[in-house]
VEXDREN-2710 file (C-alpha; in Angstrom, 1 decimal):
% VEXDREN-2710
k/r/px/py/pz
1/UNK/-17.9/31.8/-1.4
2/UNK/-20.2/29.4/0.1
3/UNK/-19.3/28.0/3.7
4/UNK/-20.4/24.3/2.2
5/UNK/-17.9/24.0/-0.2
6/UNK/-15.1/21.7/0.4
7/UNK/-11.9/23.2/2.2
8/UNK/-8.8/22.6/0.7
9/UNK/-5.1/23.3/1.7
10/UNK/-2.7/24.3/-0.8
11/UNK/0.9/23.5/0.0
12/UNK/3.3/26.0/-1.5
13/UNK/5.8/23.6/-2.2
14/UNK/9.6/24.4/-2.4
15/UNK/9.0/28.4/-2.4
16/UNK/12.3/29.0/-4.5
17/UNK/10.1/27.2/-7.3
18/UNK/7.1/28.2/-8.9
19/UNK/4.6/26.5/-6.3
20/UNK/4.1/30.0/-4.6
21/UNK/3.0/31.8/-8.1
22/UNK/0.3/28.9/-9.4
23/UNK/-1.1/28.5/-5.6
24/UNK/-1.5/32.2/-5.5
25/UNK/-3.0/32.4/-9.1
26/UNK/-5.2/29.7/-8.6
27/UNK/-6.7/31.0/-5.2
28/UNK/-7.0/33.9/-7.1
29/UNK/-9.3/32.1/-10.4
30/UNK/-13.1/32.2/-9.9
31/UNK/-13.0/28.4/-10.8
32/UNK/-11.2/27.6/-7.8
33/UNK/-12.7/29.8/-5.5
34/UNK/-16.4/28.6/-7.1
35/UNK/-15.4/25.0/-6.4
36/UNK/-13.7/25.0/-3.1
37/UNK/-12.8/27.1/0.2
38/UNK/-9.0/27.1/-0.5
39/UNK/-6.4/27.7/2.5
40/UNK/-2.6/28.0/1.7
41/UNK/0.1/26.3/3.4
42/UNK/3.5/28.4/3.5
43/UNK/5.0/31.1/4.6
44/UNK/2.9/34.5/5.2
45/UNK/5.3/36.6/4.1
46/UNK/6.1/34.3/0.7
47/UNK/2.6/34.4/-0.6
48/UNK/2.2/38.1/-0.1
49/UNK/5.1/38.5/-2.2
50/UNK/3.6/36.0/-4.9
51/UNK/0.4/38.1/-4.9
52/UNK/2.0/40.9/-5.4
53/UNK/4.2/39.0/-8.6
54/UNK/0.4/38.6/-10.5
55/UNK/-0.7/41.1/-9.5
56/UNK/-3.3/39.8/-7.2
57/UNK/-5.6/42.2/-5.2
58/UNK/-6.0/38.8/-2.9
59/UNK/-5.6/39.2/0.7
60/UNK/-3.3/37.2/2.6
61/UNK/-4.6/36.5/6.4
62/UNK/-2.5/34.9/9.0
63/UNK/-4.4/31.1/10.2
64/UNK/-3.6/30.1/13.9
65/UNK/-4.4/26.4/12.1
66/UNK/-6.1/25.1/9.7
67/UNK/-8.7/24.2/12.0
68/UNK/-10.0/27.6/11.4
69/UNK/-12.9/28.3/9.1
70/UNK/-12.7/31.8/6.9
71/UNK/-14.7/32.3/3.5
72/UNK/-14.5/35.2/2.0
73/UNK/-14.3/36.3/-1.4
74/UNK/-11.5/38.7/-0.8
75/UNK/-9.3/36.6/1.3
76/UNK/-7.5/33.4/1.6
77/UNK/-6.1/32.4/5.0
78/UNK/-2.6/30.9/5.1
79/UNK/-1.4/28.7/8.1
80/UNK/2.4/28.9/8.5
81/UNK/3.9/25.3/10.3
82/UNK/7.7/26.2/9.3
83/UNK/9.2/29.7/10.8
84/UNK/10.6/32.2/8.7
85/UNK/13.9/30.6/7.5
86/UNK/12.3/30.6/4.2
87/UNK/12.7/34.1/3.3
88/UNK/16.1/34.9/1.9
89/UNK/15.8/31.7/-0.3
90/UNK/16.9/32.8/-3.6
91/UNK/14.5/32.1/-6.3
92/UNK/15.7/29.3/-8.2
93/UNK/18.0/27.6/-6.1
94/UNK/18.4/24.2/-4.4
95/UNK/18.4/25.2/0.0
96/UNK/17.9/23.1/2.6
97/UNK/15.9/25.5/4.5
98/UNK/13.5/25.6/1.1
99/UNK/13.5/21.7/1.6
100/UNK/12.9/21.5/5.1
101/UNK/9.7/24.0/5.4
102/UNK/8.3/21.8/2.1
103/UNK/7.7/19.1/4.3
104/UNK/6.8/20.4/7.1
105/UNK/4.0/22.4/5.2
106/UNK/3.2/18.7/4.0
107/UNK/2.7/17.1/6.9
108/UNK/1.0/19.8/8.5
109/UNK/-1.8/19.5/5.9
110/UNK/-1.9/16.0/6.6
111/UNK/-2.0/15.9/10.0
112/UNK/-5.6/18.1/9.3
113/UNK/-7.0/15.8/6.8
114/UNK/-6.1/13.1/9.1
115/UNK/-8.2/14.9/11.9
116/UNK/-11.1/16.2/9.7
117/UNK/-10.2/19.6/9.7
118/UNK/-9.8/19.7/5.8
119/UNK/-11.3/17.8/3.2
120/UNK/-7.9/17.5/0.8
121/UNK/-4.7/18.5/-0.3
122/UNK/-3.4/19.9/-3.2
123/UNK/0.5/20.2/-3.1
124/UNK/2.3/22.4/-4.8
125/UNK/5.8/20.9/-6.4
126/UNK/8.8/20.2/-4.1
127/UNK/12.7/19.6/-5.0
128/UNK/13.9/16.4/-4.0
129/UNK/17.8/17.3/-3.6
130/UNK/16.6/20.3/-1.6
131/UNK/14.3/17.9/0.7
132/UNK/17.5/15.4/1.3
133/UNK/19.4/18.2/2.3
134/UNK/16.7/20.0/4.4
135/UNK/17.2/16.2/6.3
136/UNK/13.7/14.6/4.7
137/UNK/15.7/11.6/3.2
138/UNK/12.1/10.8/0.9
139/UNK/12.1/9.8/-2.5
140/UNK/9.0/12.2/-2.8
141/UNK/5.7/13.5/-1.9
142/UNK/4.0/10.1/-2.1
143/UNK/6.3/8.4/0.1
144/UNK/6.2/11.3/2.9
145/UNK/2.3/10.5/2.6
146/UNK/2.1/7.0/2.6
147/UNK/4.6/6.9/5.8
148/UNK/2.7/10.0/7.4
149/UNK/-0.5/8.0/7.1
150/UNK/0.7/4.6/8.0
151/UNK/-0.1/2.7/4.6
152/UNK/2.0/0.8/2.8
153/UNK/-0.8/-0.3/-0.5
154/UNK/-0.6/3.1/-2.2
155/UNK/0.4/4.3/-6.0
156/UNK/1.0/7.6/-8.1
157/UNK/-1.3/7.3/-10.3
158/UNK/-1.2/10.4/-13.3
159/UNK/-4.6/11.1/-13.9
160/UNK/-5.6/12.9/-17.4
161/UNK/-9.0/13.9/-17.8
162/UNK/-11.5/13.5/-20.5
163/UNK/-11.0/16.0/-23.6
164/UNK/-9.1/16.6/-26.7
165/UNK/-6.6/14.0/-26.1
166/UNK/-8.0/11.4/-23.8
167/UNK/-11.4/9.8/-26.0
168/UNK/-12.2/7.9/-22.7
169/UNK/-15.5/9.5/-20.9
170/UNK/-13.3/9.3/-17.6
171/UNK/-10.0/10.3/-18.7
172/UNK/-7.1/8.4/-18.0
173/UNK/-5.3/7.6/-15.3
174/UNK/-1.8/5.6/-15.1
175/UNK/-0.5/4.2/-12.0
176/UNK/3.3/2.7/-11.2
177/UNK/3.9/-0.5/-9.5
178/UNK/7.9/0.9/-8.6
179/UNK/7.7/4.8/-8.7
180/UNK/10.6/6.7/-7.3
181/UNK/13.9/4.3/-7.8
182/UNK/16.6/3.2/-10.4
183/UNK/15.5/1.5/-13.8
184/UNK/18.6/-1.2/-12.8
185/UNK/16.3/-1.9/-9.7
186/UNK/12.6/-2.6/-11.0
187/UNK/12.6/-6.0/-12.6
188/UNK/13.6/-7.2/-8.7
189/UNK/10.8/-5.1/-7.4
190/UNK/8.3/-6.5/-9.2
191/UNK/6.0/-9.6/-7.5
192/UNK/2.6/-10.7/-8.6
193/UNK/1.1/-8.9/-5.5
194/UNK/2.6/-5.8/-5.9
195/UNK/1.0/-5.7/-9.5
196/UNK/-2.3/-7.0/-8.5
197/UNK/-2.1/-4.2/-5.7
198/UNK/-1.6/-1.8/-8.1
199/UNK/-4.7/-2.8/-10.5
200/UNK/-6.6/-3.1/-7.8
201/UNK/-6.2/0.7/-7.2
202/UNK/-6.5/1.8/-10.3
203/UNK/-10.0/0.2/-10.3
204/UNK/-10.9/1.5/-7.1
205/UNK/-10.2/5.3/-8.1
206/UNK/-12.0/4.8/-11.4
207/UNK/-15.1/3.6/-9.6
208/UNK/-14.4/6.3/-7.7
209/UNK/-14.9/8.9/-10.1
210/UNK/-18.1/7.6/-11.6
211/UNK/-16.2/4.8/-14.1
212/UNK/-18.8/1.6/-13.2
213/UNK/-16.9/-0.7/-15.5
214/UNK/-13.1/0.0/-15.5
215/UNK/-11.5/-0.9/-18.4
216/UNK/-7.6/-1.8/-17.3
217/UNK/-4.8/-2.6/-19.6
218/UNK/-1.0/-3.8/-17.6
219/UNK/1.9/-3.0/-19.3
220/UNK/4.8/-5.5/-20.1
221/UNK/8.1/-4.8/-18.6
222/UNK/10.2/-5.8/-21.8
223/UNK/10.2/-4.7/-25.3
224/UNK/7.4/-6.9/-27.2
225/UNK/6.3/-8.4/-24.0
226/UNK/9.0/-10.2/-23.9
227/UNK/8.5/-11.9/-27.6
228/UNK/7.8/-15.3/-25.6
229/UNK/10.5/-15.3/-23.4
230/UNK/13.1/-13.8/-25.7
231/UNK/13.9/-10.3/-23.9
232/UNK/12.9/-11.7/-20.5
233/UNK/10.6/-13.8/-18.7
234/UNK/8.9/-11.3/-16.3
235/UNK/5.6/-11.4/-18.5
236/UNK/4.8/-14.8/-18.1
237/UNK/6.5/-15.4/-14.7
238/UNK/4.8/-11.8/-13.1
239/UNK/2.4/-10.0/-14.9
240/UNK/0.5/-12.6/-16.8
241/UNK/-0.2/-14.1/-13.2
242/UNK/-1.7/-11.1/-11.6
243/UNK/-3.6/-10.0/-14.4
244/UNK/-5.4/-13.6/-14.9
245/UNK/-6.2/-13.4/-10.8
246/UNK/-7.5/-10.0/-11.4
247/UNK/-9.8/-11.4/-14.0
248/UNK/-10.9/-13.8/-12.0
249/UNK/-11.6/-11.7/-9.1
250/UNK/-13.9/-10.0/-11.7
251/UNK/-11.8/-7.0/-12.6
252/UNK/-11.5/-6.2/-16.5
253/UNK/-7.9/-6.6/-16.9
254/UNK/-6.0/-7.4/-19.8
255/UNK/-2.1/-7.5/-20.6
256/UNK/0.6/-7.6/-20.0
257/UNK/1.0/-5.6/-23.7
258/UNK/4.2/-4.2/-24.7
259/UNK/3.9/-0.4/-23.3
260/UNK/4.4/1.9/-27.3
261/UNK/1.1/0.6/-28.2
262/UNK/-0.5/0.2/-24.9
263/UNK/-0.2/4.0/-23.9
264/UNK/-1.4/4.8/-27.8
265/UNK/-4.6/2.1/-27.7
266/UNK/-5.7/3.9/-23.6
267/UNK/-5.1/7.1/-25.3
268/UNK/-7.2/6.3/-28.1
269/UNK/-10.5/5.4/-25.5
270/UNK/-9.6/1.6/-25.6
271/UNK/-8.7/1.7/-21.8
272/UNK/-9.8/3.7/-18.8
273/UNK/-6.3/3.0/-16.7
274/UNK/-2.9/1.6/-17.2
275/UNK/-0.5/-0.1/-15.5
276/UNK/3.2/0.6/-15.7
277/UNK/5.7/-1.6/-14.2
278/UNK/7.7/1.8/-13.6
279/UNK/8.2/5.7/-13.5
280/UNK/8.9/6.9/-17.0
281/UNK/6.4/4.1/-18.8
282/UNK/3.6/5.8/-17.7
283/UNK/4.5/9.5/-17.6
284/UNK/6.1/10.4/-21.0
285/UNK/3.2/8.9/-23.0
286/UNK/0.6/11.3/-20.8
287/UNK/3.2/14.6/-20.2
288/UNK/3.6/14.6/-24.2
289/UNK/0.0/14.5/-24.6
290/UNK/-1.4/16.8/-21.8
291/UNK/2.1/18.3/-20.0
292/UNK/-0.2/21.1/-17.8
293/UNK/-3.5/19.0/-17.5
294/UNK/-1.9/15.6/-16.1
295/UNK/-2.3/15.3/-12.4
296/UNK/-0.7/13.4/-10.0
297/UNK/-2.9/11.4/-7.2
298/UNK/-2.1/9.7/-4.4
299/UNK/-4.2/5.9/-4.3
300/UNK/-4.3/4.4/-1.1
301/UNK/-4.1/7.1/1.6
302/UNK/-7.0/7.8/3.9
303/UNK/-7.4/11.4/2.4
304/UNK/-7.5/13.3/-0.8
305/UNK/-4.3/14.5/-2.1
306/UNK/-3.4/15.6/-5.5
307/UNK/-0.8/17.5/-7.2
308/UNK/0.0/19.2/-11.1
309/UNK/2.6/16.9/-12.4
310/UNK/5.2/19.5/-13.2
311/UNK/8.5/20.0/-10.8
312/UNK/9.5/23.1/-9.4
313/UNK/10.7/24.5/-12.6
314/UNK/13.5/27.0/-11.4
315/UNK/14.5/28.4/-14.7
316/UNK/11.2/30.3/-14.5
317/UNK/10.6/30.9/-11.2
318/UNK/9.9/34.2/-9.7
319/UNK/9.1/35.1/-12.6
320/UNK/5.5/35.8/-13.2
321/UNK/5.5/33.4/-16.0
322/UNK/4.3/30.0/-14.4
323/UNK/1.0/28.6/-16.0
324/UNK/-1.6/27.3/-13.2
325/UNK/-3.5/25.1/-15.6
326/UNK/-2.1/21.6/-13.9
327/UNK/-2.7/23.4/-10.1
328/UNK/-6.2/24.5/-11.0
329/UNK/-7.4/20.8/-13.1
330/UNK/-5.7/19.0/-9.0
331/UNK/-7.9/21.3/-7.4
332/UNK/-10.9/20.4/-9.8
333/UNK/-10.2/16.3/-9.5
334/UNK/-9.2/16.9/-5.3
335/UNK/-12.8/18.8/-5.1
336/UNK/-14.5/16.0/-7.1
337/UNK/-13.1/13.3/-5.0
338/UNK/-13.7/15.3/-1.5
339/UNK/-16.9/14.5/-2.2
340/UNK/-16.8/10.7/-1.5
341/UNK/-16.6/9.8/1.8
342/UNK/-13.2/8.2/2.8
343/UNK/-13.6/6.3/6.1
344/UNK/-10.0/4.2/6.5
345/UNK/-10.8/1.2/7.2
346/UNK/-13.9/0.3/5.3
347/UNK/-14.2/2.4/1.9
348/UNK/-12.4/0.3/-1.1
349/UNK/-10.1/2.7/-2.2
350/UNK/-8.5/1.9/1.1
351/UNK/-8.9/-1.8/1.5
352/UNK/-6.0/-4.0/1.5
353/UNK/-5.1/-7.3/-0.2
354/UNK/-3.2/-10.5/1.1
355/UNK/0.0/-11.1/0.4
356/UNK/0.9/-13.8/2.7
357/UNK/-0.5/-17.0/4.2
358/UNK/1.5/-18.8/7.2
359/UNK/-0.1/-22.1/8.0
360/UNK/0.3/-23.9/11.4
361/UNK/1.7/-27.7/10.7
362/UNK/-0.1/-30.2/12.8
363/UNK/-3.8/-30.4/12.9
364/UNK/-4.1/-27.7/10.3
365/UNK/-2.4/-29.0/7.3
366/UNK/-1.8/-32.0/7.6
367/UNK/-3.3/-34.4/10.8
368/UNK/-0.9/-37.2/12.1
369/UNK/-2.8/-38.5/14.8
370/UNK/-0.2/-37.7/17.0
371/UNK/-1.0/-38.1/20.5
372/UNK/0.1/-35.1/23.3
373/UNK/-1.2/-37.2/25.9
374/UNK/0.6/-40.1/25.2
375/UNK/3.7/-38.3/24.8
376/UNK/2.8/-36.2/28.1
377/UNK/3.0/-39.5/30.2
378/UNK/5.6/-41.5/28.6
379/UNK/8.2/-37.9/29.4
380/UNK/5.9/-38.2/33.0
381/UNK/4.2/-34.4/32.5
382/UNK/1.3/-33.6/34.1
383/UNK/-1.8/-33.7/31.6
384/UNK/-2.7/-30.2/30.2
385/UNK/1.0/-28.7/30.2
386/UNK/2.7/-26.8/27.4
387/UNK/5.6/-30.1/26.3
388/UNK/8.1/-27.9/25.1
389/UNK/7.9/-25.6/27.8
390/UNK/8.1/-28.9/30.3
391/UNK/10.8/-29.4/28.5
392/UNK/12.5/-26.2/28.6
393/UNK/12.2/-26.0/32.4
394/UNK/13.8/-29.9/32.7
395/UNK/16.9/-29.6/34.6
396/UNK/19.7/-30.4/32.2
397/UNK/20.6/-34.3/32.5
398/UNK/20.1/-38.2/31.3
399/UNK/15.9/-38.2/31.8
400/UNK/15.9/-34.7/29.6
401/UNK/17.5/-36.2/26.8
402/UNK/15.6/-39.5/27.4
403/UNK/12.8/-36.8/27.1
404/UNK/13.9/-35.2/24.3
405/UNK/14.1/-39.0/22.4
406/UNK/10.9/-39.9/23.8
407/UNK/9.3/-37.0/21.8
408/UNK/11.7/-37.2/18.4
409/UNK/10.0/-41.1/18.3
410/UNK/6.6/-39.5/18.6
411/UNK/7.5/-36.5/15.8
412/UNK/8.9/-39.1/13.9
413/UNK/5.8/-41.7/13.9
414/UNK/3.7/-39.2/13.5
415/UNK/5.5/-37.6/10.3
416/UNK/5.4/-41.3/8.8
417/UNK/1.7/-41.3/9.3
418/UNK/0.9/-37.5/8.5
419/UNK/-2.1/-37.1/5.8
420/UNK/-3.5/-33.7/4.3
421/UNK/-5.9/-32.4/6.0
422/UNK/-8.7/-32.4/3.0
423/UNK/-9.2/-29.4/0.9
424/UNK/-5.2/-28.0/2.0
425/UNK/-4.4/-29.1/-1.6
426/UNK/-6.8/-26.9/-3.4
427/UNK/-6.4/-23.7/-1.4
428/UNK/-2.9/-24.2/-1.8
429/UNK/-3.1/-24.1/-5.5
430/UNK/-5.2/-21.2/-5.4
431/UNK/-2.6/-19.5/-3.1
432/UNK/0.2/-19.8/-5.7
433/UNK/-2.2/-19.5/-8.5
434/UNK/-2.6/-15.8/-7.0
435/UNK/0.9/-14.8/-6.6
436/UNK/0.6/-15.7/-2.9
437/UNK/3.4/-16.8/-0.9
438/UNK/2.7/-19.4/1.6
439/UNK/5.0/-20.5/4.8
440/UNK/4.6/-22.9/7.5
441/UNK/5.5/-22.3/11.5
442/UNK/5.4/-24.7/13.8
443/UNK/6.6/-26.4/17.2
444/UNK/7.5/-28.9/15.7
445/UNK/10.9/-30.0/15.1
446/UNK/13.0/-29.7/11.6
447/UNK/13.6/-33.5/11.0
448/UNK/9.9/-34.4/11.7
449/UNK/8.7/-31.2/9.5
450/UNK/10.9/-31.6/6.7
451/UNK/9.6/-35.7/7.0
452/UNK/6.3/-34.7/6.8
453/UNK/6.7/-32.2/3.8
454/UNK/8.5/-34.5/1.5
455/UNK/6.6/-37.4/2.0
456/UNK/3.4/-35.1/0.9
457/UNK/4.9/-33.4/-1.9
458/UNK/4.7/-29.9/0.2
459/UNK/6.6/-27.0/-1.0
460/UNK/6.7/-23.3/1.1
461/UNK/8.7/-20.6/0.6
462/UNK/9.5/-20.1/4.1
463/UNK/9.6/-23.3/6.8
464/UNK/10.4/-22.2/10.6
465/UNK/10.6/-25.3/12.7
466/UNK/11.4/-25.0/17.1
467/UNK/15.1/-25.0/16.2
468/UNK/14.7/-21.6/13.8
469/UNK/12.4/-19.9/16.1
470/UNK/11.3/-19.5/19.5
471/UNK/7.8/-21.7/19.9
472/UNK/4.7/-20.8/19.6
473/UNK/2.4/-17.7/20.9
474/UNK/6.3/-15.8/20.7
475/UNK/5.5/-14.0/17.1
476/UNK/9.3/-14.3/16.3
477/UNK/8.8/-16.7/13.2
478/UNK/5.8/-15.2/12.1
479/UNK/7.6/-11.6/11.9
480/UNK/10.6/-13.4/10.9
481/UNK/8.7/-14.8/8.0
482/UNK/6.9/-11.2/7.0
483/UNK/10.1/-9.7/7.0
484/UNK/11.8/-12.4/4.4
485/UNK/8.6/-12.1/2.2
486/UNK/9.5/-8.4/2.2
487/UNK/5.2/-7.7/3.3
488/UNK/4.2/-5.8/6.5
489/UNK/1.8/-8.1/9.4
490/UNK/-0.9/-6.3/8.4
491/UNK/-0.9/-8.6/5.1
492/UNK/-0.9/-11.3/6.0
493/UNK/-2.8/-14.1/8.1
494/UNK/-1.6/-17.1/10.6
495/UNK/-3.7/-20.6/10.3
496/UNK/-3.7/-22.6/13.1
497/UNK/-5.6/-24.5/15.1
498/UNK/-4.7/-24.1/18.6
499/UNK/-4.9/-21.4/21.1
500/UNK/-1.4/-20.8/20.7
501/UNK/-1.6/-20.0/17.4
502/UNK/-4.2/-17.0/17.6
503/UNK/-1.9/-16.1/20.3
504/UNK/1.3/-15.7/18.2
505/UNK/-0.7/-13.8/15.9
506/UNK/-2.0/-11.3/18.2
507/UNK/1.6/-10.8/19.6
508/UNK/2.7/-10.0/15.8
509/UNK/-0.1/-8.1/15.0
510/UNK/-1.4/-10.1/12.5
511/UNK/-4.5/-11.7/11.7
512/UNK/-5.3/-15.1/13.1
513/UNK/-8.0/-17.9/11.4
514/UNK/-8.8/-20.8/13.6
515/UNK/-9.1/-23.8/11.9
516/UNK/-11.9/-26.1/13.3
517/UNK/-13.7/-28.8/11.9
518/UNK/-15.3/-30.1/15.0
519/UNK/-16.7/-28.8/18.3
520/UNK/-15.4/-25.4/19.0
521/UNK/-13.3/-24.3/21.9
522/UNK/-13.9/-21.3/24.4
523/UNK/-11.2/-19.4/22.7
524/UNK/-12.7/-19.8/19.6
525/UNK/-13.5/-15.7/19.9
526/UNK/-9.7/-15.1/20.0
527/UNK/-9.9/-15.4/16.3
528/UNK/-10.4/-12.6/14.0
529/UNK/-11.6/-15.6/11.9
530/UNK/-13.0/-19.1/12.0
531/UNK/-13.0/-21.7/9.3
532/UNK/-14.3/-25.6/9.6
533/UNK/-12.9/-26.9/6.5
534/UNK/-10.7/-25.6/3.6
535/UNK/-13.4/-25.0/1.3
536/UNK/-14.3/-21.7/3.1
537/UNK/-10.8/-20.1/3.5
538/UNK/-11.0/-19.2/-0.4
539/UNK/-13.0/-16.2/0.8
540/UNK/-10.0/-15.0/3.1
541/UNK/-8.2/-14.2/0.0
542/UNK/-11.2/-12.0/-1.8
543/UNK/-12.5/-10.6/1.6
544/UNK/-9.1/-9.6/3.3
545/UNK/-9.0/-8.5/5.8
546/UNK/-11.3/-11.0/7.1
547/UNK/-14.0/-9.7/9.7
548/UNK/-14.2/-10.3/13.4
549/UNK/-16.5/-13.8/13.3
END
C-alpha cells in the first residue's frame, strides 16, 4: 500500500447494523486498499469481531488518533473515540449506547479532516431513533456535518455513477432542497434561494468531477408542474424564478419539469444532475435503478464525506450476508474527490450565495438633502455629535420634546423632498428578480420612513425604523432582520453610507458595502466593500462574498 495514497476514515456506523461487516469487507478488497490508505472508526473490539464474521485474515491495530500514519498491507488501524459501551449491543436492535458511539465516531473523523489529518470520510450507516435516544437529537448524518463544520449552504446529493443505467459520461447525481423533514412541511420550506443554492451545488460537484458543462434539470413540486397553476402555484412563484437567475448567471438549468419524466429523461443521459424539491423525489427513481451503487455526498462542507445510500439494515445484520458494493463505489468517489483541493473559504464547491440585502435609508437610497447641521443648531448640539444620542442623554423635560419636534419637522421635510438615489431602482429589480429579499434599517423615524417609501413607490420585506430597533452601529435590527428572513449574517450584506453603518455590520457579523459617490472618507477601509454608484453593486450578488476593497 503506497504511503501517497489518500487516507481515509471509515466510520462504522451504528455497530448493531451492518456498517461493521461492509467496512471490514471493504478494507479487506484490493480495490480499496489499491485506491486509498483506509483507517476505521469504531470500536476495536467490534471490528475484530466483523473480521472474524468474513472471514478476514485482516489485522485490527489499536490508533492513539487518527493523526497516526500506518500502511500496511496486512493491517488497518482503528481509532476508538467512544469507550466500550458498545459491546453487548445486540445485533439488530435500536440502543442508545449504539446511537451515541455513532456520533461520536462521526465527529471524531471530522474533527481530523477539519485539521488535515485525513483526506475524507466514508460513513458507514447510522439509525436515527437510536441516535435520538443516544441524546444526538439530528435528523441525520448531513446535518451532524453541516453543524460540526459550521455551514449552513450544504445538500445530499445521491450520486450514481456512469454505467449500465446512468448513459451520462458523469453519472448522475440528485440533490434535495428539504432533505430530512415531513412531506406536510416542504412547500413552506421552499424559497427561490434555497433552490438556487441547491443548483448551485450541484454544478459545483459536477465540475468537480471532471463535468465542464453541467447539464441541470429542477424538478416541479406538484404533479404536472403544476398544469399552470392548477395543482399549485410553487412553479411559477419558486422554481421558475431560481432556475431563470441560474440561467442567467450562466448555469445550464432548465425546469421546473414535473419529477416522472424528469428522473426518466437524467436517467436516459439528457441531464448530468437533478434537482428535487424533497427526500423521496430524488431517491426512489435512483435506489430502483442502482439500490447498492447510489452514494450519498455531502455538498458544501469543507471536507470529503460520502456514504452507500443503504440504512443500517437490521434484519441482516450480523449476519455475514451484507453486500459492500455501495461502501466500496463511496470509497471510490471520496478517493476521486480527495484529490481536489478543498481550501474553505476560496474553492467553489464551498462558496456561498446572497440571500439578503439590508439597505441604509438616507444618503443611500434615496437622498433628501436633509441637513444634520441645521438640525444640530436649531436642538443647540454641538457640531459633529451623534443627534439621537444627544438626544437620548437630554434630561427629560419641555426643550427635549421641543427637540424631539424640531427634528420630526426636519424628518418630515426631508421625506417630502426625498428622491432615489440613481440606479437604486434597477438593482432593486434585479434583487427581486433573483429571489432576493431586501430590507431597509435606519435611524430614522417610522412616520418619516414610511413618508418616504410611499411617496417613492418603495416596497421591503422588512422596515426597522429608531422606534423598532435600537440605532445605529447596535446590530439589533440587522440580526433582527436575518432572523425574520430565516438566513444566517453570513448571507447577507448591510449598505450604507456612513460610518455607522459599517459599524452595525461588523457588530452583527455581517458584511458591510459603503456606498460613496463622492470623495471618500478615512473610514472608507472599514468596508469589506466600496461602491460609488448603483451600477457596480450588481457584482455583490454574482461575487458574494464580496472581497476586502
Amino acid at each position: 500500500m503506497s504511503s501517497s495514497l489518500p487516507r481515509l476514515a471509515i466510520t462504522l456506523g451504528d455497530v448493531a447494523g451492518v456498517g461493521p461487516e461492509i467496512a471490514l469487507r471493504a478494507c479487506a478488497d484490493e480495490r480499496c486498499r489499491d485506491s486509498c490508505r483506509p483507517l476505521l472508526v469504531g470500536n476495536l473490539d467490534i471490528a475484530r469481531r466483523a473480521a472474524a464474521l468474513i472471514d478476514s485474515e485482516l489485522e485490527i491495530e489499536p490508533l492513539s488518533s487518527l493523526a497516526e500514519n500506518p500502511h500496511s498491507d496486512t493491517s488497518v488501524g482503528c481509532f476508538n473515540p467512544a469507550g466500550d459501551d458498545v459491546l453487548d449491543v445486540a445485533p439488530g436492535t435500536v440502543d442508545s449506547r449504539a446511537g451515541h458511539a455513532a456520533y461520536e465516531y462521526l465527529a471524531s473523523a471530522t474533527r481530523a479532516a477539519l485539521a488535515g489529518e485525513i483526506d475524507g470520510i466514508v460513513t458507514a450507516p447510522l439509525n436515527k431513533e437510536a441516535l435520538h435516544q443516544g441524546g444526538h437529537p439530528y435528523p441525520g448524518h448531513t446535518e451532524i456535518l453541516a453543524e460540526l463544520c459550521g455551514v449552513e449552504n450544504f445538500a445530499m446529493m445521491l450520486y450514481l455513477p456512469a454505467g449500465n443505467a446512468v448513459r451520462s459520461p458523469h453519472g448522475l447525481g440528485v440533490t434535495h432542497v428539504t432533505l430530512h423533514q415531513s412531506i406536510a412541511s416542504v412547500p413552506e420550506s421552499l424559497s427561490t434561494a434555497g433552490i438556487r443554492e441547491k443548483i448551485q451545488l450541484v454544478n459545483r460537484f459536477l465540475k468537480s468531477i471532471g463535468c465542464d458543462s453541467p447539464r441541470i434539470g429542477v424538478c416541479a413540486l406538484n404533479p404536472h408542474a403544476g398544469e399552470g397553476g392548477l395543482f399549485g402555484d410553487e412553479e411559477a412563484r419558486l422554481i421558475a424564478p431560481a432556475v431563470n437567475a441560474e440561467q442567467d448567471a450562466g448555469v445550464d438549468a432548465a425546469g421546473p419539469f414535473p419529477a416522472d419524466t424528469l428522473l426518466m429523461r437524467a436517467v436516459a443521459g439528457e441531464f448530468d444532475g437533478v434537482v428535487a424539491m424533497y427526500h423521496d423525489q430524488g431517491h426512489i427513481a435512483l435506489k430502483l435503478i442502482g439500490f447498492d451503487q447510489a452514494v450519498n455526498v455531502t455538498l458544501g462542507l469543507p471536507i470529503v464525506r460520502t456514504s452507500p445510500s443503504h440504512g443500517t439494515a437490521f434484519d441482516i445484520a450480523w449476519q455475514g450476508q451484507a453486500n459492500p458494493a455501495g461502501i466500496l463505489e463511496a470509497i471510490r468517489i471520496a478517493t476521486q474527490l480527495s484529490s481536489y483541493p478543498l481550501p474553505t473559504n476560496s474553492y467553489p464547491l464551498f462558496q456561498m450565495s446572497l440571500q439578503g440585502v439590508i439597505f441604509d435609508l438616507d444618503g443611500t437610497l434615496v437622498d433628501s438633502c436633509l441637513d444634520f447641521d441645521a438640525v444640530r443648531h436649531d436642538m443647540q448640539i454641538p457640531h459633529g455629535q451623534p443627534i439621537l444620542e444627544a438626544l437620548q442623554e437630554m434630561p427629560e423635560g419641555d426643550w427635549k420634546t421641543e427637540c424631539l419636534q424640531i427634528l420630526r419637522r426636519h424628518e418630515q421635510a426631508g421625506a417630502d423632498r426625498a428622491t432615489l438615489v440613481p440606479g437604486v431602482a434597477e438593482f432593486l429589480s434585479e434583487l427581486t428578480r433573483r429571489g432576493i429579499p431586501q430590507g431597509i434599517l435606519t435611524r430614522n423615524s417610522r412616520e418619516s420612513t414610511s413618508r418616504v417609501t410611499k411617496r417613492l413607490g418603495l416596497d421591503f420585506s422588512v422596515v426597522l425604523t429608531r422606534e423598532d430597533a435600537p440605532p445605529k452601529p447596535d446590530p439589533t435590527g440587522l440580526l433582527s432582520i436575518c432572523e425574520t428572513w430565516g438566513i444566517s449574517v453570513e448571507r447577507a450584506i448591510f449598505i450604507g453610507d456612513f460610518q455607522f453603518d459599517l459599524h452595525a455590520g461588523r457588530n452583527a457579523g455581517m458584511r458591510s458595502v459603503l456606498y460613496c459617490p463622492g470623495d471618500l472618507p478615512a473610514y472608507a477601509d472599514e468596508a469589506d466593500f466600496v461602491i460609488r454608484e448603483f451600477a457596480e453593486a450588481h457584482r455583490l450578488i454574482d461575487e458574494f462574498p464580496p472581497k476586502q476593497s
